[in-house]
N, C-alpha and C positions, 0 to 999 in steps of 0.2 A: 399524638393527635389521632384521633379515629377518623374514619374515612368518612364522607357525605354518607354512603347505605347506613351506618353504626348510626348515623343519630336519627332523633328523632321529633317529631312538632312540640312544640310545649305549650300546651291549654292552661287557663286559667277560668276555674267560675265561679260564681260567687251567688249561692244558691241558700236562701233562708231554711236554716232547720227543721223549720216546721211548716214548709210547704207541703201539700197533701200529695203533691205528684212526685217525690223526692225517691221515694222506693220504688216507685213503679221506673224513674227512669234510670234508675240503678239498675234493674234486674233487667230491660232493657238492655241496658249495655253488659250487662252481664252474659246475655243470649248471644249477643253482638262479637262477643269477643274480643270488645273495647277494653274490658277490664278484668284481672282475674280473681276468682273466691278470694285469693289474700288479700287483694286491696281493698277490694269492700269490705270485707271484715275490719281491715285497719280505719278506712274512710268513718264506718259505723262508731267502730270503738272511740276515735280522735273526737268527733263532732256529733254523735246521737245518741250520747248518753248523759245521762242527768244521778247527782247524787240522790239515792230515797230516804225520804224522811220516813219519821216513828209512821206509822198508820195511828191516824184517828177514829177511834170510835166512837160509832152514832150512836146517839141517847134511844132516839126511835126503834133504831135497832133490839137494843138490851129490850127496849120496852115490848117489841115486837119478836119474840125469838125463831117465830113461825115464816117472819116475813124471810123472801126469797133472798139470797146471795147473789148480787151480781160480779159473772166471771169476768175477772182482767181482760181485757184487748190487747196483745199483742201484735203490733204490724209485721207483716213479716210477706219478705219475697217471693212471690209467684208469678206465676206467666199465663195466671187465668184469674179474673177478677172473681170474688167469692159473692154468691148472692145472700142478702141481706136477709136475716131469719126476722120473725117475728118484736120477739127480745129486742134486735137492733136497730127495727122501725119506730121505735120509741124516741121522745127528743129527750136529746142529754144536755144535761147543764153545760155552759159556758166554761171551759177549763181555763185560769188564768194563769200566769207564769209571774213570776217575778223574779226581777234582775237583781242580781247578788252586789251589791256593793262593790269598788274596788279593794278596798281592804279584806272583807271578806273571800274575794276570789284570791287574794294573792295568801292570806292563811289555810286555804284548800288547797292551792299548790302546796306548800309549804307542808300539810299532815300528807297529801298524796306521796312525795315524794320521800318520806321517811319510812325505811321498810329494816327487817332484819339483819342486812347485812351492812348498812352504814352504823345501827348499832351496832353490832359485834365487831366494825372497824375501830368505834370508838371505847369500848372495853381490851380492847388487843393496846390500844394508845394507852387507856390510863395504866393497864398493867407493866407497859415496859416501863412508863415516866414513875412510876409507882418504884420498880424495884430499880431502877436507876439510882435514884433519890436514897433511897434504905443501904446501894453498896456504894455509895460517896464518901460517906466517912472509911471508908475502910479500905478505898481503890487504891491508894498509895502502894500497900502492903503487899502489892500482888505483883509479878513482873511479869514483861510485856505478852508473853505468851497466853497468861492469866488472865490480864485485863481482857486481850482478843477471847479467848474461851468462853467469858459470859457472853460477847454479844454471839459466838458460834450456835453456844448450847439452845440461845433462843430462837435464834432459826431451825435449827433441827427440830426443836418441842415444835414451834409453827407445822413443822414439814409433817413429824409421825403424828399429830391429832388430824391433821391435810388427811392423809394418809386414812386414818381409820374411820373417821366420817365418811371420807367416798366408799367405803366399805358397807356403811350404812343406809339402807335403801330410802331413808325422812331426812339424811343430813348431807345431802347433795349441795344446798346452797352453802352451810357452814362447811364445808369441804370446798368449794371453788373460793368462798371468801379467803380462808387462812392458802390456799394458795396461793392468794393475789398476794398474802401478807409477805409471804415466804419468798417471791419474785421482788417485791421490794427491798425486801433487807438482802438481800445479793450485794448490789451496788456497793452498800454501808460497809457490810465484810470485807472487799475488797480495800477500802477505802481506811478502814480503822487496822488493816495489816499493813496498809503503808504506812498509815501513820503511828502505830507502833515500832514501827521498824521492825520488822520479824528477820530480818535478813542480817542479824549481829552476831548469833550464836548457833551450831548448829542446831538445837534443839528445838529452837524458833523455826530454823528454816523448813525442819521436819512438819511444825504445824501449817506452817501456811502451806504446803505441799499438798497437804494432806485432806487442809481444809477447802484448799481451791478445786481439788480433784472432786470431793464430796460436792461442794457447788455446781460443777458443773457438771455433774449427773441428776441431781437433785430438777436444775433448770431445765435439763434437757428431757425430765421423763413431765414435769409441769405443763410444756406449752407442749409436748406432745399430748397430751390428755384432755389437755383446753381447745387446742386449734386445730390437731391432726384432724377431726371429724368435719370441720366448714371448710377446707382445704389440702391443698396436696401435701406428700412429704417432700417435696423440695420449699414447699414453701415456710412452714412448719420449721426447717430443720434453718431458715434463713432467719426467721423472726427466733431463733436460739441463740443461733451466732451471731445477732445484731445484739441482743441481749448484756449477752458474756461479754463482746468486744466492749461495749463500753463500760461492763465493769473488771474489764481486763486491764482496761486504760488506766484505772486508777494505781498500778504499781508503776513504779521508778519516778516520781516527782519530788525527787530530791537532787535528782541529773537537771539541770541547770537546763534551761528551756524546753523541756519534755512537756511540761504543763499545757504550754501553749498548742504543743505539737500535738498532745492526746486530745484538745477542744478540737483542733481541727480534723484530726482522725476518727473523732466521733462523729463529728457533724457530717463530713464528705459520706463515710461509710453506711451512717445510717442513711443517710439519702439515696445513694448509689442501692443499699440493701430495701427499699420503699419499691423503688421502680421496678427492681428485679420481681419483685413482690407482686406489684401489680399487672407488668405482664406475663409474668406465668399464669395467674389467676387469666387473664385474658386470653392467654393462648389454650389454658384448658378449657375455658367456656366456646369457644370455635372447634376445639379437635371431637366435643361433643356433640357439634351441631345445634347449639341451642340459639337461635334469634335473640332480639332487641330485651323483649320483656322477660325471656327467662333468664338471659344474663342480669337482668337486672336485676331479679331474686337472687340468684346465686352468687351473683359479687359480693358476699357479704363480706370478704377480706377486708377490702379499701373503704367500705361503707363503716363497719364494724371499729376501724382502727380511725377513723372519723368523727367516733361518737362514742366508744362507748373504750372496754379496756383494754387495745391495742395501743388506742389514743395516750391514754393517762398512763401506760406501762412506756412507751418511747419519751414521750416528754417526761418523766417522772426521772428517767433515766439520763437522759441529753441534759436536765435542770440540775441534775447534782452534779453533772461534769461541772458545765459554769461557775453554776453556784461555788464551787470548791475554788474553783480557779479563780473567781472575781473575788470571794469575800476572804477566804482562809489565804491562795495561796499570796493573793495583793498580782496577777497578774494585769498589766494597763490593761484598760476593757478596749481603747480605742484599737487594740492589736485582735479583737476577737470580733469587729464591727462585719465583716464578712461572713464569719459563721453564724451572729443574728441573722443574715440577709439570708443565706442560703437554707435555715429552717424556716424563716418566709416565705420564702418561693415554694418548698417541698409542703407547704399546709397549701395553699394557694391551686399547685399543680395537684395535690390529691383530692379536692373536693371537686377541681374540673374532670377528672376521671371518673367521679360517678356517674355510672350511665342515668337516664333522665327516660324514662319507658314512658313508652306514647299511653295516654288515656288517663296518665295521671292527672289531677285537677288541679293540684300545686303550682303544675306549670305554667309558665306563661310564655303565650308566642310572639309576645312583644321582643323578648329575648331580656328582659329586664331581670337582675340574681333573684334568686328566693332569698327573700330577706331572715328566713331564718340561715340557712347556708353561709348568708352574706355576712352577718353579724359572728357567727361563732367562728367560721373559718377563712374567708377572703380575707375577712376584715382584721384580723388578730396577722394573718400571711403579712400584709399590708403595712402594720406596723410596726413589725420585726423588721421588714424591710425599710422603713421609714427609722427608726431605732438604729438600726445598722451602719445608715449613712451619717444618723446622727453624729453618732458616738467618734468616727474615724475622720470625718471630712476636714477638720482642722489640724490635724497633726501629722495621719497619713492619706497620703491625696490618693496614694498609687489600691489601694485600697476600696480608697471612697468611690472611684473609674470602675475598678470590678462592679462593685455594689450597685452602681450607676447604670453598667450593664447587664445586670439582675432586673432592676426598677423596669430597665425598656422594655424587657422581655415579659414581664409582667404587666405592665399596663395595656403592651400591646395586643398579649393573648386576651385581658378584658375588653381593650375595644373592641377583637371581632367577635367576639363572643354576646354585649349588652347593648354595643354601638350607644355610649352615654359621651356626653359633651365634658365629664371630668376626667376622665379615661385621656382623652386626646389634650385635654389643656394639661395635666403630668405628663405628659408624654413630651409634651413643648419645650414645661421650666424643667425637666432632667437632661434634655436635651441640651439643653442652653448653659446649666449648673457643670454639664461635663465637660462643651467647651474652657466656661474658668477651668476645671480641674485640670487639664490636660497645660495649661497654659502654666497652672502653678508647678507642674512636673518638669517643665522644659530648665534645663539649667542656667543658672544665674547670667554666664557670660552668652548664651547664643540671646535671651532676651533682651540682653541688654545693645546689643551690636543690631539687631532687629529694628528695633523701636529706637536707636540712634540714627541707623538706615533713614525710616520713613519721616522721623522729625528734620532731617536734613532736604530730604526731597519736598519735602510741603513746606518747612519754615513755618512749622509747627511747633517751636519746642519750649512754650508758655502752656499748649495743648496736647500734648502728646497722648490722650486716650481721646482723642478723636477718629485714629483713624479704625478704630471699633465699628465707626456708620458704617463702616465699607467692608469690614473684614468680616462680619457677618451676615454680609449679604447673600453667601451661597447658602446657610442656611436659612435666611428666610426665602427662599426659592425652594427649596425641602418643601416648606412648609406648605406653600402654593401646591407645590406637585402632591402633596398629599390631602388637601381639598378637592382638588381636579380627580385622584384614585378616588376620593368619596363618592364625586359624580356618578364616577361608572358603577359604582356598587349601587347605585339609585339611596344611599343615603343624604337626600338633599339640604333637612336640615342640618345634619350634623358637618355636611360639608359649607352650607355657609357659615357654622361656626368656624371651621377652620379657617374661612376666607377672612372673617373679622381678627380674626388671630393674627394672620399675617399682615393685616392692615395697620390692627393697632403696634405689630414689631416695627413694621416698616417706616410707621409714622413716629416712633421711637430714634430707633436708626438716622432716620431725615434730621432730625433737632440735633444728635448728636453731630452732624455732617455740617452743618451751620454755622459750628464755630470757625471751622476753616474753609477759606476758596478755595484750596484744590479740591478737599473731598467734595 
């Protein structure tokens, strides 16, 4: 949690593109201090620019070759208004715009976001499934050492073309790409010497020795290349060994419950290795003395691994644990419902670590998410954790209680975070969903000697989940004292929703109490 100084207001506005005063109050704020050269560039880049069409030429023109050129207008940022020449005392025609279709704007996404290097990901795919396919008929013939060799030899060709392109001062991007390629097939290596079994002959054992060694030199000199320069070497050397470790996890899953043990050793570690992650980036952003806004440019760690390929390289890696484990190895998924839960939490708790730098526009000081934030990463946290309880709540309860106390932790960091009326109603049915749980954990003979008890004391026992009106009563008093905490926070509405909350339990409760005079 950061302290009150660390945060900061969150504005929201909503300002048309083509208003005339638009750059002038950019540069404004720009003198101000409001905002700095990178976000207006970015603000610029996001929102005031427009694809250019062919140019058209005028007929009058051709016909006229004499007549004058008139030069392009560029707006552009100054802190002193320009006086209007001659030339620009002229009346200009009416410029019209027109709105691109929605099919049309979603096909301009679609060419915008196709660049060089998702091609050369997707000739890197056809070439392995290509020569995949060509040594099928023939893969029998080869023992287990052989079969692991081809996918070796193809990671290493990935690694020396890696290699000789960064060498090349034009092929920088095709150099980070077969990189990324070369960090994904790590995992697979590991993964296809278990399951070869290299561990029957010494010969095998020499390779896989041999070739684990080679990996993880190969890993370690990669993400040093990639991330040593946006961050420290402790941090760098953590995002190697989060790496390795979970493809370290994929040997011994032939030992009779390791499978399960390696899901949860990847899950805990990478999360425990996330945090570490993020406060040392924080702690070096403070030993530098840099404020709200510069740390907000230089967290590009947790921002980075957010959105772009810190992101896709942990989840790439955490999904083929699973993966292996749900589909190959046949482990129950309802026994892995907690390690969904706890990669929800860890998407969840890393997007609330992004700092939020005052003058951004994005923001809003309503305190309501950014809906793009909210949709790619709350929201995805949210249903791994919803997923989690799914999967476990019926077979293992003791489980589902963990998960339960993930969800609270969760919802409650969003209430004080967005103060939303959904936030606090999850917060009520997990509450209430835990009580059953806890009930269905209690042993057979103490519930039954319980609820013999009270049926005997009320001469209830045509009724006996009556005495439910009564036994729930402390928690709905919880629920009172946490509309009464809303008061004092002055969130009034949101604390008369809590009031209605507790009316409509209460008035629940009452009906079930009905059935019996004692309750």
């Amino acid at each position: 949690m950061s302290s009150p100084k660390d945060r900061s207001s969150k504005i929201e506005l909503s300002v048309l593109a083509s208003h005339p005063e638009l750059l002038t109050g950019l540069d404004a704020w720009l003198r101000l201090g409001l905002l700095s050269p990178a976000e207006v560039e970015e603000l610029c880049r996001q929102y005031l620019v427009c694809p250019l069409r062919d140019p058209a030429v005028d007929i009058s023109e051709i016909e006229n070759p004499r007549a004058p050129i008139a030069e392009p207008k560029v707006p552009a940022l100054s802190t002193q208004k320009a006086v209007p020449s001659s030339r620009e005392s002229v009346a200009r025609p009416t410029e019209t715009t027109q709105t691109p279709n929605f099919i049309g704007q979603i096909l301009q996404s679609l060419m915008a976001e196709i660049s060089v290097v998702w091609l050369l990901f997707l000739g890197v795919f056809m070439v392995v499934v290509s020569s995949g396919v060509l040594a099928a008929s023939q893969w029998e013939r080869f023992p287990a050492a052989g079969q692991y060799g081809v996918l070796l030899a193809y990671t290493l060709t990935f690694w020396a073309i890696s290699s000789w392109a960064n060498r090349q001062h034009n092929l920088h991007l095709t150099a980070q790409t077969l990189q990324e390629v070369t960090l994904l097939l790590v995992p697979i290596n590991f993964w296809a010497m278990d399951t070869f079994g290299l561990w029957r002959y010494p010969w095998d054992w020499a390779v896989a020795i041999a070739a684990a060694l080679f990996l993880t030199w190969i890993t370690a000199r990669i993400i040093k290349d990639q991330y040593q320069s946006f961050s420290g070497k402790n941090i760098t050397r953590s995002i190697a060994l989060n790496h390795l470790g979970l493809s370290y996890l994929h040997w011994g899953w032939a030992l009779a419950g390791f499978s399960l043990a390696a899901v949860y050793l990847g899950t805990v570690g990478t999360a425990a290795a996330r945090v570490y992650q993020v406060q040392q980036q924080r702690l070096q952003s403070i030993k530098r003395g840099e404020n709200t806004e510069t740390f907000a440019a230089a967290f590009s760690l947790s921002r980075d691994f957010l959105t772009y390929k810190k992101a896709a390289l942990v989840a790439y890696s955490l999904g083929i644990l699973l993966g292996r484990a749900i589909f190959v190895k046949d482990v129950n998924i309802a026994e892995m419902g907690l390690a969904l839960a706890i990669c929800g939490v860890l998407l969840a708790w890393l997007d609330w670590q992004q700092p939020r730098p005052s003058g951004t526009i994005k923001n809003n000081i309503s305190g309501q998410p950014n809906p793009s934030n909210f949709f790619n990463w709350q929201l995805a946290g949210g249903g791994l954790l919803g997923l989690g309880w799914l999967v476990c709540f019926r077979q293992i309860p003791l489980q589902a209680i963990a998960v339960s106390g993930l969800a609270v932790w969760f919802f409650y960091n969003r209430l004080v975070r967005f103060w939303q009326e959904f936030d606090l109603l999850m917060l009520e049915a997990v509450g209430l969903q835990s009580i059953w749980l806890f009930w269905r954990v209690l042993p057979l003979g103490i519930k039954t000697q319980f609820v013999a008890f009270l049926t005997q004391l009320t001469n209830s026992q045509e009724t006996p989940w009556a005495f439910w009106g009564v036994l729930l009563l402390p928690y709905l008093i919880l629920i009172v004292s946490a509309a009464e905490w809303l008061y004092r926070k002055r969130k009034f509405k949101l604390a008369r929703f809590g009031e209605n909350l507790a009316l409509g339990l209460g008035s629940v409760l009452t009906v079930i109490s009905f059935v019996n005079p004692f309750w």
